[in-house]
C-alpha positions in Angstrom: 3.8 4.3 -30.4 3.2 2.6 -27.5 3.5 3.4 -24.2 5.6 2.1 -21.4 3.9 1.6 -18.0 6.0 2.8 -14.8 4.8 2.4 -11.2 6.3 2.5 -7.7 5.5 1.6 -4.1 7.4 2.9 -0.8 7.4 1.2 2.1 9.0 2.9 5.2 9.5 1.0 8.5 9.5 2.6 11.8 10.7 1.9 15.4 11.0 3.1 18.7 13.5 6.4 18.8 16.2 4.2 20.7 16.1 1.3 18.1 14.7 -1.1 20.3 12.1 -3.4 19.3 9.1 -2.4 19.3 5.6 -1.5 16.8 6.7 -1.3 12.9 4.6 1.0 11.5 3.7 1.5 7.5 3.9 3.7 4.5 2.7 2.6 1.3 1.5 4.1 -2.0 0.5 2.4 -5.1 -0.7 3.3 -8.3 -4.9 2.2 -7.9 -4.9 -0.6 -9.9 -8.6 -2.1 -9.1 -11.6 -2.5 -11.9 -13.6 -0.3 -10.3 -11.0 2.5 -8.9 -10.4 5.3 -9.8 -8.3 4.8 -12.7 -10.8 2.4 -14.2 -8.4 -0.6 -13.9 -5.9 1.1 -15.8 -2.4 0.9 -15.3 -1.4 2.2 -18.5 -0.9 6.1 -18.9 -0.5 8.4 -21.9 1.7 11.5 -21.3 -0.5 15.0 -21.9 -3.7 13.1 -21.4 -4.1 10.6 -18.4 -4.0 11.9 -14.8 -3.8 8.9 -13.3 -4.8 7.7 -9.3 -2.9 6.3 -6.6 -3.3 5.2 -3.2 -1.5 6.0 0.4 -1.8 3.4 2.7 -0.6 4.1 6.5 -0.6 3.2 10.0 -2.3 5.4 12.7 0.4 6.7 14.5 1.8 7.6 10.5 1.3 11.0 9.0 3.1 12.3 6.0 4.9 15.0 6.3 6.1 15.4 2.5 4.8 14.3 -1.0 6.4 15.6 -3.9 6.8 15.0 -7.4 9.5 15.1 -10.0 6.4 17.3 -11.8 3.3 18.0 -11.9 0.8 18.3 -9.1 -1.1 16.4 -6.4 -5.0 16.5 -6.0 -6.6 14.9 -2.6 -9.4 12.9 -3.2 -10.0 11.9 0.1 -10.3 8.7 1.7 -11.6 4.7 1.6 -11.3 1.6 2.7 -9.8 -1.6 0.4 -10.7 -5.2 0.7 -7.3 -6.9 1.0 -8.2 -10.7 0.5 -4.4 -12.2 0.8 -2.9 -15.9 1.4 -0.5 -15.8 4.6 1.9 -18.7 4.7 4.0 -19.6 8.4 6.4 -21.7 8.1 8.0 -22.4 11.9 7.2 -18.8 12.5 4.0 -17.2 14.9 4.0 -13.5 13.5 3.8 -12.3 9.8 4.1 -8.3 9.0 0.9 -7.7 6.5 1.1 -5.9 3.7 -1.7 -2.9 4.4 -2.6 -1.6 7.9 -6.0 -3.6 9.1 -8.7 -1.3 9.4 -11.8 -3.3 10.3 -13.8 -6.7 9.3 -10.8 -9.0 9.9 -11.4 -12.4 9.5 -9.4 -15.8 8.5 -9.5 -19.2 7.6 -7.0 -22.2 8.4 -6.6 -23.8 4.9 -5.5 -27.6 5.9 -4.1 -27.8 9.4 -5.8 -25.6 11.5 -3.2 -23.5 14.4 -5.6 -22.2 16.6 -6.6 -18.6 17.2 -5.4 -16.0 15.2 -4.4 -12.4 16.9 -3.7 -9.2 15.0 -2.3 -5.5 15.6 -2.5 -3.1 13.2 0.2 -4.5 11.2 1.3 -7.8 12.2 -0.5 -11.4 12.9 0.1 -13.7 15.6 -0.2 -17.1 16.5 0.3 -18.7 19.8 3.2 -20.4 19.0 5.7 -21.5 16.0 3.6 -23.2 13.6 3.6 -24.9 10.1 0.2 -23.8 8.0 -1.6 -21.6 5.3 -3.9 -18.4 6.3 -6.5 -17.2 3.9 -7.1 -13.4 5.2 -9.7 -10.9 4.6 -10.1 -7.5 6.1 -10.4 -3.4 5.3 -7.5 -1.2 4.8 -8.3 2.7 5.0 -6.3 4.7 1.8 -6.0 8.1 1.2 -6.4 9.0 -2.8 -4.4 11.2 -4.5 -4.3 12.6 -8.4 -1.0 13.4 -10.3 -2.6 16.3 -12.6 -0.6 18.5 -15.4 1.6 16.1 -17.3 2.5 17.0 -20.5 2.6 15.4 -23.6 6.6 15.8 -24.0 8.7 16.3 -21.0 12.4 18.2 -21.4 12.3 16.7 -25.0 10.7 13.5 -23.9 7.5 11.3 -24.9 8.1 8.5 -22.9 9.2 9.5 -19.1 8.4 8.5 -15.4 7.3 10.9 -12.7 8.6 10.0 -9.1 6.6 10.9 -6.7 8.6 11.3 -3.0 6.4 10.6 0.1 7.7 11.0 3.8 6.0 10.4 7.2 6.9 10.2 10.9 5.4 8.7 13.7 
């Protein structure tokens, strides 16, 4: 029988309390999906055997305040950092959100048309002004890892099934 892969991601945005503009901050979590994490490149899992790995990505100011799943239970496995190597495109734009909080080593490389400088916060990217051009990006995002442990074989009458797994933060 084979066996159906599920996975989800959350992103939450924040702002200031009144709504105004201000920093948007980030919550993610992915299944870890690299050769040489901690689910050996796997993105496949068998029900009553696998316990399979995921990753929590956040900005600073972030900290979860609930993680829950639909069953089973969560293992921390600490923390580590994750080369994101990503192509950012602008198109008449001067800031891009990035998909994982920068954590060190960022560095960049015009491809074709060069903009200028390149500026970053935590979570976004800035040029100097509007521009037209293509940003190859490399730098370290921080993850905390977690393990979903005791799932059975057959769930409420079930072989093939999804676990949720609900995470909340505040800044």
């Amino acid at each position: 029988m084979a066996t159906t892969t599920y996975t989800t991601s959350i992103t939450v945005d924040f702002t200031t309390a009144d709504g105004a503009e201000g920093t948007t901050e980030l919550l993610k979590a992915e299944v870890d999906s690299r050769e040489d994490g901690l689910n050996g490149g796997d993105t496949t899992f068998i029900s009553g055997v696998d316990s399979p790995a995921f990753l929590v990505f956040k900005s600073t100011p972030v900290s979860i305040d609930v993680m829950t799943p639909t069953y089973g239970n969560i293992q921390s496995l600490g923390s580590g950092t994750y080369l994101v190597e990503d192509i950012v495109t602008f198109s008449m734009e001067n800031t891009k959100a990035l998909n994982y909080p920068i954590s060190g080593n960022f560095t960049y490389k015009w491809l074709g048309r060069s903009n200028g400088s390149v500026s970053h916060t935590e979570n976004t990217l800035s040029l100097a002004e509007k521009s037209i051009g293509v940003l190859k990006i490399s730098y370290e995002a921080t993850y905390s890892a977690y393990r979903l442990n005791n799932i059975p074989a057959i769930l409420d009458g079930e072989t093939e099934f999804s676990v949720l797994i609900y995470i909340a933060g505040s800044a």
